[in-house]
N, C-alpha and C positions, 0 to 999 in steps of 0.2 A: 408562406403558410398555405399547406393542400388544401382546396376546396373542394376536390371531388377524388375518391376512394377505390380502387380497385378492391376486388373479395379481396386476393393475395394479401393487399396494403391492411383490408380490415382486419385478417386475421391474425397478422402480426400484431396489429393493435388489441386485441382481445385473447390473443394466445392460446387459438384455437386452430382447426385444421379449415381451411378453403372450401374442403365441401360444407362443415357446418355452417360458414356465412352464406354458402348458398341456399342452402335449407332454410336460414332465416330466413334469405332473400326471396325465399319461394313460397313461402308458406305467409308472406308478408307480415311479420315482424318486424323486417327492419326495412326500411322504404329505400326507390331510389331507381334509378331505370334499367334498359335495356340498350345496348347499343344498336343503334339500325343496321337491318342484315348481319346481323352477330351476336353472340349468347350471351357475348359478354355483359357484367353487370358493372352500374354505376351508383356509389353512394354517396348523396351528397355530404358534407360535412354537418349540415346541422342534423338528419337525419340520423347519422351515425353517433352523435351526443345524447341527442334524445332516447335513443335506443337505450344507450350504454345506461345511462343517469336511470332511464324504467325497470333495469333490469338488475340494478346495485353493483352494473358492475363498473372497475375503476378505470376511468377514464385516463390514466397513463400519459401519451405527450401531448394530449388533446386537453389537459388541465388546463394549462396556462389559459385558452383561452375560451376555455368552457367556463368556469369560474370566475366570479366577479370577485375585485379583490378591493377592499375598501381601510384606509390608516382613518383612523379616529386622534385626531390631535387636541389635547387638552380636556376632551369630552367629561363631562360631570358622567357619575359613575353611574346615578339610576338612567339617564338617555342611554348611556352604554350595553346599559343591562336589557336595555327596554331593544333597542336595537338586532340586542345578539338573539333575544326570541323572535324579534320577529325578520330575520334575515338568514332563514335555513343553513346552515353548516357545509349541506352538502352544493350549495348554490354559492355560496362566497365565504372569502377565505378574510377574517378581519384583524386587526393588528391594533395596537392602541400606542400614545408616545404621548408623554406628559412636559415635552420642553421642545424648543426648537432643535436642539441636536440629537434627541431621540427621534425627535418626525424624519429626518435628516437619514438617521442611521435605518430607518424603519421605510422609508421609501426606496434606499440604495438595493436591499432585500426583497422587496415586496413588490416595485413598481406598481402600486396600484391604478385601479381605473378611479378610484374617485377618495376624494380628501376631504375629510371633514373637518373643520378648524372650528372650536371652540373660541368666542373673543372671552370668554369668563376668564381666559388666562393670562390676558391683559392684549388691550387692542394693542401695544406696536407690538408686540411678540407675534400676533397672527397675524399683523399685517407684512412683518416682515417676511414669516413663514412660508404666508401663499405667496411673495415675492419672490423669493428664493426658487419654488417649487418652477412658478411659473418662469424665469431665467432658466431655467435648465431643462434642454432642449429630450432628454428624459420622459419628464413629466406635463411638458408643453400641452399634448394630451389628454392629460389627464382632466376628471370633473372635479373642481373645486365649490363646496359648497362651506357658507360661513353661516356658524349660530351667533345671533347677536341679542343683544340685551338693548332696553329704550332708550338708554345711552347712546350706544354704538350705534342707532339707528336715527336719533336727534342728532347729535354734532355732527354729520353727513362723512363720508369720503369717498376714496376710488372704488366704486363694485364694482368696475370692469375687468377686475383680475380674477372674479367668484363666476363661475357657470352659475351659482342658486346662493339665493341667504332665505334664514328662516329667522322669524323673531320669537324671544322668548315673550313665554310660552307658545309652545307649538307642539301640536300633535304628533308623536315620536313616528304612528304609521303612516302619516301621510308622509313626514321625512324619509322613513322605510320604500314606500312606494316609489316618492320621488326620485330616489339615488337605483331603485329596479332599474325603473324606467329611461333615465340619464347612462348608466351602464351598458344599458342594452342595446340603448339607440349609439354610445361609441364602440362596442363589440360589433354589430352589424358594419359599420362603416371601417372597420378594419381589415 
C-alpha cells in the first residue's frame, strides 16, 4: 500500500495530465511537499484522499482504503435505518446479512473494517458468528462490535472476542461515532 504519490502516480489516479496535478500542487489545493534540492513534488496519501473526496472526485484504487466498510449482522431494521443516515454513503460502504451464512458470504466480499453483530438474533448464533469471524485470519482485524439486550448482559460471557458492546437501548449516534472512530483508529494503523 503507497503512502506517498508522485504528480505522474496522481495523475494516473485522477486521469488527468501531470501539469494539472501540478497546478493543484502549486496553487495549494492539493497538499504535500517538495523534494529537497528538486522540483519534484510529494503527495502524501492521506492528502491526496482528502483532495479527491473535497472535490467529488472518485477515488479509484484508493477506495478500498479510503472507505470504511462496515457488515450489519442480524441488525433490527430501524438501528439500520438510523445508521445508514447517519454514516455518509460516500465515507462507508455498508452491507447487511440476517444469518450466520449470509454474514459468512457478506464478509468473503466485503472484508469489512468493522462487524456489527446483533444478539436479538439469538445469542449462540452471534456468538458463534463473531467466533468464526474472529478464527479466520481474514478478519482477525477486523472491529467487532456486539448489541446486546439485559439478558445478554445479566447471564455474563466471553467479551473478549467484541472490540465494543452496546446495551440496548442505546443511542444509534453514539454507536455511529463509535465504529468512526474504531475504523479510523484501524485505517491509520494499516
Amino acid at each position: 500500500m503507497r503512502t506517498i504519490f508522485t504528480t505522474g502516480q496522481v495523475a494516473k489516479i485522477c486521469k488527468v495530465a501531470p501539469r494539472t496535478v501540478s497546478k493543484w500542487f502549486d496553487s495549494g489545493r492539493l497538499r504535500g511537499y517538495r523534494i529537497p534540492g528538486s522540483q519534484d513534488r510529494r503527495i502524501p496519501r492521506e492528502h491526496l484522499i482528502r483532495f479527491l473526496k473535497e472535490h467529488g472526485m472518485p477515488l479509484g484504487e484508493l477506495e478500498d482504503e479510503a472507505m470504511g466498510k462496515l457488515l450489519l449482522v442480524g441488525v433490527e431494521t430501524v438501528v439500520r435505518g438510523q445508521l445508514l443516515d447517519l454514516m455518509p454513503p460516500e465515507d462507508y460502504k455498508i452491507e447487511t446479512a440476517n444469518s450466520g451464512f449470509e454474514a459468512g458470504i457478506q464478509a468473503e466480499s466485503l472484508h469489512p473494517d468493522c462487524i456489527v453483530i446483533d444478539f436479538g438474533m439469538g445469542r449462540t448464533e452471534a456468538m458463534m458468528i463473531a467466533q468464526n469471524l474472529r478464527k479466520n485470519g481474514d478478519y482477525a482485524d477486523a472491529v467487532l462490535v456486539a448489541l446486546l439486550s439485559d439478558d445478554d448482559t445479566a447471564s455474563g460471557f466471553d467479551r473478549s472476542v467484541f472490540n465494543e458492546t452496546f446495551r440496548k437501548p442505546f443511542d444509534a449516534a453514539l454507536l455511529a461515532e463509535r465504529i468512526r472512530t474504531l475504523v479510523g483508529r484501524k485505517k491509520q494503523l494499516a
